[in-house]
N, C-alpha and C positions, 0 to 999 in steps of 0.2 A: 352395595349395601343390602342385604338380609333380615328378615326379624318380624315381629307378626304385633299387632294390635288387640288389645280384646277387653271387652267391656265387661267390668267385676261388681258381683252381686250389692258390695259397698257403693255403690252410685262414679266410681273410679274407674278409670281407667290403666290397665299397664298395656306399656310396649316395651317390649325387648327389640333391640336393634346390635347389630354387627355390622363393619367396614372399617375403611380408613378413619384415621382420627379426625380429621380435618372435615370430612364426610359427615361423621354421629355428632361431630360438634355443629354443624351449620344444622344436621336436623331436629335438634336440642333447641336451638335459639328460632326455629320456626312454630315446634310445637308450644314455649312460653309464650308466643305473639301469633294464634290462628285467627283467620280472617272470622266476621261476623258471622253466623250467631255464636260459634263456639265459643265458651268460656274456660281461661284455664288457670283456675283458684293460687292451685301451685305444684312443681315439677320437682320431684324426688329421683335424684340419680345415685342410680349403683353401677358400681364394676360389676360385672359378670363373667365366669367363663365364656369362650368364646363355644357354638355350637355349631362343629362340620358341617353335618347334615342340614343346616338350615342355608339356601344357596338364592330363597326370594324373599321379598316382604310380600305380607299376606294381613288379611283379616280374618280374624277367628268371630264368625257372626255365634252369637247367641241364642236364644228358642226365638221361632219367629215374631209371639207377639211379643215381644220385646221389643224387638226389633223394628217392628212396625210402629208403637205404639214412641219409638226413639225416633221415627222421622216422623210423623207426626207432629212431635215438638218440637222438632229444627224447623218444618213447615209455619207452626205459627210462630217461632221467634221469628223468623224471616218478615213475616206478615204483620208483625208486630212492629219492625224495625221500619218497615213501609209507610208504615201509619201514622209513626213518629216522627220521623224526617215531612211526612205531608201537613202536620200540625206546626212543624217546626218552620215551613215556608208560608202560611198563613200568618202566622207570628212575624215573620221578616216582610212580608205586606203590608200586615199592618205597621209596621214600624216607618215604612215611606210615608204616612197620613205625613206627621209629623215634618218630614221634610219637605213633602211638597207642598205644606201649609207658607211654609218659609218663602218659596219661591212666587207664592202669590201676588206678594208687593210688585215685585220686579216684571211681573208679567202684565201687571192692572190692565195697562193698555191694549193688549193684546184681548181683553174680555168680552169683547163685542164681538169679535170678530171669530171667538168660538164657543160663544154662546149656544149657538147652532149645535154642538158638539156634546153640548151639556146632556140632554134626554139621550143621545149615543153611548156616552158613557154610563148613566146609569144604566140603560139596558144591559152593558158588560157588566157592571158590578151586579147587576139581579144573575146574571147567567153563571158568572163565581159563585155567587152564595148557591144557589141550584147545585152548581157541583158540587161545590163541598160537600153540600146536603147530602145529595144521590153517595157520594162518596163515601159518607160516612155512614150512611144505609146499609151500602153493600159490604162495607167491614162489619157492621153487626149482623148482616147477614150469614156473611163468610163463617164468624165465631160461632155463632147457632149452629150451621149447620156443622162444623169441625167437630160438635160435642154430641150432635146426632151421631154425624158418622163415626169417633171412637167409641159411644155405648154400643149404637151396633155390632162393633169390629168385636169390642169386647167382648157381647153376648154369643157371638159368630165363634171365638173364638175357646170360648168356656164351652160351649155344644161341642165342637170340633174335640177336644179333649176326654171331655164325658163320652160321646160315641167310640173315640178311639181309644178308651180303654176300656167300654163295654165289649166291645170287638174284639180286643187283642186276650177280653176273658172267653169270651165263647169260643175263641179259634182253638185258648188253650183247651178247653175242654172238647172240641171234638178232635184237636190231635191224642190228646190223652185215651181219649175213645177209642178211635184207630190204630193207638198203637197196642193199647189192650186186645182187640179184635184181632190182630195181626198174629201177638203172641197166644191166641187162643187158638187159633190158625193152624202157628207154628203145631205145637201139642197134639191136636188132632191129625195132623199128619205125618210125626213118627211112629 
């Protein structure tokens, strides 16, 4: 299989793929179903010529900050998806109160005897909440700084541009310079 990737100014994506049919077809039915975070709205297929000269699959990366600023946001979908599945097993915690209210009957007698146990377990359930807590700190944490560090990147990245086309004007004009000098050069030495 052959064919290249590449991320279009529309927020889209195309890829051209060539191989056997059986090949572009299985990799059709992975790219409608990509693993998390990626999302894939919907999948537009065409026939294509086939193209010789294309013999690998590749990725056509894009200008850098793009690119950067496109893992970026797979980074905090990711981070996102973390934090949801972690809210989503608090929830399933809580959901045993419930059952293990049920079992209490059944155990009555057994009360005494881990009554002892009682101050034990709350100290776990205070060291739970502590986690969570801490937990949920350091995800606000996390998102703070994620937006620090893309204004930065950002600003880093708009200077980087500004300088490099201040530069790429001065260089014009001192080869412009040089090449005037050279052909002045020329002249004075026939």
């Amino acid at each position: 299989m052959a064919g290249y990737v590449k991320n279009l100014p529309d927020g889209s994506v195309e890829v051209y793929v060539q191989g056997e049919k059986d090949v572009v077809e299985d990799f059709i039915e992975r790219v409608r179903a990509p693993p998390p975070p990626t999302v894939v709205k919907d999948v537009l297929v065409k026939k294509a010529a086939p193209k010789p000269g294309l013999d690998v699959f590749r990725i056509e990366y894009g200008p850098f900050g793009e690119e950067l600023q496109e893992g970026f946001g797979a980074m905090q979908a990711v981070f996102m998806e973390y934090w949801r599945e972690f809210k989503d097993f608090r929830g399933e915690f809580r959901g045993f109160r419930g059952e293990f209210k049920d079992f209490r009957e059944g155990f009555e007698g057994f009360r005494q005897e881990f009554k002892g146990f009682r101050s034990e377990f709350r100290d776990y359930r205070q060291e739970f909440r502590e986690f969570a807590r801490r937990t949920d700190e350091s995800f606000r944490l996390l998102f703070e700084k994620y937006g620090e560090i893309s204004e930065k990147l950002t600003v880093i990245l708009e200077t980087l541009v500004k300088e490099s086309r201040e530069t790429r004007e001065q260089l014009t004009k001192a080869v412009d310079k040089l090449t005037e000098a050279v052909e002045a050069l020329k002249k004075t030495s026939r």
